[in-house]
N, C-alpha and C positions, 0 to 999 in steps of 0.2 A: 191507037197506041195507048200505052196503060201508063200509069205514071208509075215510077220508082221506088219502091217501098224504101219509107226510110229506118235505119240502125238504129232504134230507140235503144237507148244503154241504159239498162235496171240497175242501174247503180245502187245497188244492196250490199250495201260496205259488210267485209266480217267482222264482228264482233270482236271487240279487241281483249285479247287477254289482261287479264286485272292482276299487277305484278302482284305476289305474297312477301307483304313485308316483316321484316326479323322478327322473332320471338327468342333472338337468344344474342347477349348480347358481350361485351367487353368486363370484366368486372373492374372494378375502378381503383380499388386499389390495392389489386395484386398485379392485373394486368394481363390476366388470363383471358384468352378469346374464346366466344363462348361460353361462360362461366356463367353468368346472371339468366335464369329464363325469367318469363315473363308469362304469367297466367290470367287470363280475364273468367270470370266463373258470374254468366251475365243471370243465371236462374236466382244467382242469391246476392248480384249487382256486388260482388268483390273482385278486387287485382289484387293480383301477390307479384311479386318482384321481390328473386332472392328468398329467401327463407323468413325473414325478419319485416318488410315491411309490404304492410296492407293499406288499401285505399279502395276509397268506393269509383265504382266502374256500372256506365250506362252503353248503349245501344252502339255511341260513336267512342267508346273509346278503343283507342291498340296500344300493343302491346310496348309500341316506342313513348308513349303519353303516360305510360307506369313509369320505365327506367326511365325518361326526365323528371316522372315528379322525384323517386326515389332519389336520383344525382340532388335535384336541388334542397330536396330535405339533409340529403347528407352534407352540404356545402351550409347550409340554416344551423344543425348543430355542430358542425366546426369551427362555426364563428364566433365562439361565445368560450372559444380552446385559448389557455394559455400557451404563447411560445415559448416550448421547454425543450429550447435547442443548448447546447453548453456553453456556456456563457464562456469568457477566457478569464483565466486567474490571476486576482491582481498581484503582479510581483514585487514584494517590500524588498525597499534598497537599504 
């Protein structure tokens, strides 16, 4: 009698696909979806975000690490905004 060969399982998992995360994002203050892209340009180590603002960009950065710096640069120079909401009129009696 011969013995039973047994089921070795090649558990050779597939490869798992690597989600593609945004490059295009909300703009902040109009509210448009899709509005802001986001450019990493790694040959001459810049991100663009928007038309207006640039930042230096390496090997790990994406496209979401632009539009946060971008969001909190723009929250940095609004802090320093006067609130010039309408005041109410003082009414002489």
């Amino acid at each position: 009698m011969g013995k039973r060969k047994l089921k070795t399982s090649k558990s050779m998992a597939a490869p798992r696909k690597l989600l593609k995360l945004d490059t295009l994002f909300t703009c902040p203050f109009r509210g448009y979806p899709d509005a802001v892209g986001c450019h990493i340009d790694l040959k001459d180590r810049i991100a663009k975000a928007s038309e207006s603002y640039f930042t230096s960009a390496h090997v790990l950065t994406a496209a979401v690490d632009v539009y946060c710096e971008w969001i909190d640069a723009c929250k940095l120079a609004n802090e320093g905004v006067i609130d010039r909401r309408c005041r109410p009129r003082l009414v002489e009696a």
